[in-house]
C-alpha positions as a printed NumPy array, in Angstrom:
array([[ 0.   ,  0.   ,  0.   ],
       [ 2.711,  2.373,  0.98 ],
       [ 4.742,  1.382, -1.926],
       [ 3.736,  4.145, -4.233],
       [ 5.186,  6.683, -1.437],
       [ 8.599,  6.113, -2.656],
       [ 7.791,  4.705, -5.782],
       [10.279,  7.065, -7.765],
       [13.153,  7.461, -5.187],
       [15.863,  4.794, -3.287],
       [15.321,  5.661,  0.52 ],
       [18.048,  3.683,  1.096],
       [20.167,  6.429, -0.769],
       [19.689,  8.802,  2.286],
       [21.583,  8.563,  5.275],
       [18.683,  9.301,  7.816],
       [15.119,  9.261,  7.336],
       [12.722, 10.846,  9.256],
       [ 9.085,  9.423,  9.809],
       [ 6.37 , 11.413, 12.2  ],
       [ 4.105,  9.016, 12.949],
       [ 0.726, 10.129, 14.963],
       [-0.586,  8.17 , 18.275],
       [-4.141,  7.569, 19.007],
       [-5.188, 11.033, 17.142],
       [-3.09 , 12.821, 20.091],
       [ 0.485, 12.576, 20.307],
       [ 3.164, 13.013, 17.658],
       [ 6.426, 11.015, 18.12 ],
       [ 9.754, 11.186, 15.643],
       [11.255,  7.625, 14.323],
       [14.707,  8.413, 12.574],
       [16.197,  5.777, 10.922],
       [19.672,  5.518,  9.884],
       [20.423,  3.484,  6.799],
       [24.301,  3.011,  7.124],
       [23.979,  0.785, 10.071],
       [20.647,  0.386, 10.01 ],
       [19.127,  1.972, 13.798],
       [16.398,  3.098, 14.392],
       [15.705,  5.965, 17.022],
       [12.364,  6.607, 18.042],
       [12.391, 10.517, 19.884],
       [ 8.757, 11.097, 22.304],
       [ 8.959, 14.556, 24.273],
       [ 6.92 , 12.18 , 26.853],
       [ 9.572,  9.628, 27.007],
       [ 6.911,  6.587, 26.103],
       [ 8.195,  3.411, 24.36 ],
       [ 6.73 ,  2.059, 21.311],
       [ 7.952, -1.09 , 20.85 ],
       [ 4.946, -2.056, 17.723],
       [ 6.185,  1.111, 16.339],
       [ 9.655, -0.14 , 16.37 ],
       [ 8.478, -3.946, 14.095],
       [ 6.249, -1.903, 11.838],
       [ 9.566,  0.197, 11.074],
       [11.907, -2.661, 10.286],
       [ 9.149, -4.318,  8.717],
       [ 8.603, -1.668,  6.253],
       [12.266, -1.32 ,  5.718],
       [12.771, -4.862,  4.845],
       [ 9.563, -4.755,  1.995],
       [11.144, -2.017,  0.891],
       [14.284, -3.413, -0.024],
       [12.561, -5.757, -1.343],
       [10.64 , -3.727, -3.52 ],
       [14.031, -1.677, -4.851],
       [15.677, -5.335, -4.931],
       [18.447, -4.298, -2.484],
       [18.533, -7.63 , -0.805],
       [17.763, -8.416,  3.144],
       [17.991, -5.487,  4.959],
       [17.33 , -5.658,  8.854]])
């Protein structure tokens, strides 16, 4: 579904990517993923963890290497 987001660029070209992602309609929290060494940061000014947030993120990044045929990418 999200494929067509980044249909017409390599995310894995960029060194960080940023993803807002919005909780229960209330609260905004900031997942930064580097692609180097693959890590993913998750930033919440109220210092909550999101550990489903965390999966759906390295689940996303591996379709999408998948989709640009860059191989297994954790």
């Amino acid at each position: 579904m999200v494929r067509r987001w980044t249909k017409k660029m390599d995310v894995f070209a960029c060194a960080k990517i940023f993803i807002p992602i919005n909780i229960m309609n209330s609260h905004w929290i900031l997942v930064m993923v580097e692609t180097g060494p693959s890590v993913i940061h998750v930033y919440d000014s109220l210092g909550e963890r999101y550990p489903m947030g965390d999966s759906s993120i390295k689940r996303w990044l591996r379709d999408e290497a998948e989709d640009k045929g860059k191989g297994q990418r954790e």
